[in-house]
Steps between C-alpha positions, in 0.01 A plus 500: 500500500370853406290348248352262752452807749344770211254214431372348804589810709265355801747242551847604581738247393668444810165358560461306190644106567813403402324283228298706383745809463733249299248355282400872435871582386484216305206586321597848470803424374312304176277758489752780411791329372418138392470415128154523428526243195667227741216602772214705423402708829184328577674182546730646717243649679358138466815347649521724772171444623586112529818545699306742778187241521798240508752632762291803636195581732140449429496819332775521336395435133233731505750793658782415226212482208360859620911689545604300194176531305476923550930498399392324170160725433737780565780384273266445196337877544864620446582292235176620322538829582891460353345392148219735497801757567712386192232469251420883534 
């Protein structure tokens, strides 16, 4: 949840829906730990979108693409900066 909060800090997740918060941890939860051979992050980006249009508000997809979508633009800048690190 304080990954959901630091990115989409205008919406306090208290606020956020039930759905949405839980497809979020899902999502999150690929994001950071999931085998990225198995399932590459855009598809579960891809997947998570589908479950908040599915089960979620009007809205939804579009506010899990833009918190999920900034998580993964921010895990690749570490990762690069990681390499860019250990080739020095």
């Amino acid at each position: 949840d304080k990954i959901i909060e630091k990115v989409a800090p205008e919406w306090p997740i208290n606020q956020i829906t039930i759905i949405d918060r839980n497809v979020l941890r899902i999502g999150l939860y690929e994001l950071l730990f999931g085998n990225k051979k198995e399932v590459p992050s855009k598809v579960a980006i891809n997947e998570s979108i589908e479950l908040a249009k599915s089960f979620g508000g009007e809205s939804s997809g579009k506010f899990i693409n833009g918190v999920l979508g900034t998580v993964y633009k921010e895990i690749e800048e570490r990762e690069k900066n990681k390499k860019e690190t250990e080739e020095k």
